[in-house]
N, C-alpha and C positions, 0 to 999 in steps of 0.2 A: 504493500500500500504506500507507495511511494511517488509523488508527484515527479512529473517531468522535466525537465531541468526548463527555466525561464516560466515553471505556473507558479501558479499558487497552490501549496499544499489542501489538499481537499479537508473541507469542515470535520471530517469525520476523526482526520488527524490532526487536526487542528485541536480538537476538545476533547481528545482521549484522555482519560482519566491519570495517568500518570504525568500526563505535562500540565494538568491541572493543576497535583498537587506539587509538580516541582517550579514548571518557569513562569507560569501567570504570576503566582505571589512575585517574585523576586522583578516581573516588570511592571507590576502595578509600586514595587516600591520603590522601583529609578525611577517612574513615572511621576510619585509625589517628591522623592527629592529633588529631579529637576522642577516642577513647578514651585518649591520651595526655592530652589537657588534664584531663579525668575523673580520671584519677589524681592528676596534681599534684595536683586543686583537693581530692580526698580523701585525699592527705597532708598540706596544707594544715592541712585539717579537722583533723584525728587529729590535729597538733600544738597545734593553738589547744584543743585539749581535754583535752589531759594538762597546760597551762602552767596552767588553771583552778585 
C-alpha cells in the first residue's frame, strides 16, 4: 500500500492507526510551536515599532 512516487499517499495511509499515534502528535506540536514562535517574533515587531 504504497503511493506512487510524485502522489499523495492514499487516506487510508495517511490515518493508519500507528502514524496516528506516532507522527500526528509530534506535528501538531511543531505546528503550535511554530505558531508560538510567530507570535513572539510579532510582539517582537510591534515593540521595535512603537520605540521608533
Amino acid at each position: 500500500m504504497t503511493a506512487e512516487p510524485g502522489e499523495w499517499p492514499p487516506l487510508a495511509w495517511l490515518f493508519n492507526a500507528e502514524r496516528l499515534a506516532g507522527e500526528i502528535p509530534d506535528f501538531f506540536g511543531f505546528f503550535l510551536l511554530n505558531l508560538k514562535w510567530l507570535e513572539v517574533v510579532s510582539r517582537v515587531q510591534t515593540v521595535e515599532r512603537t520605540m521608533e
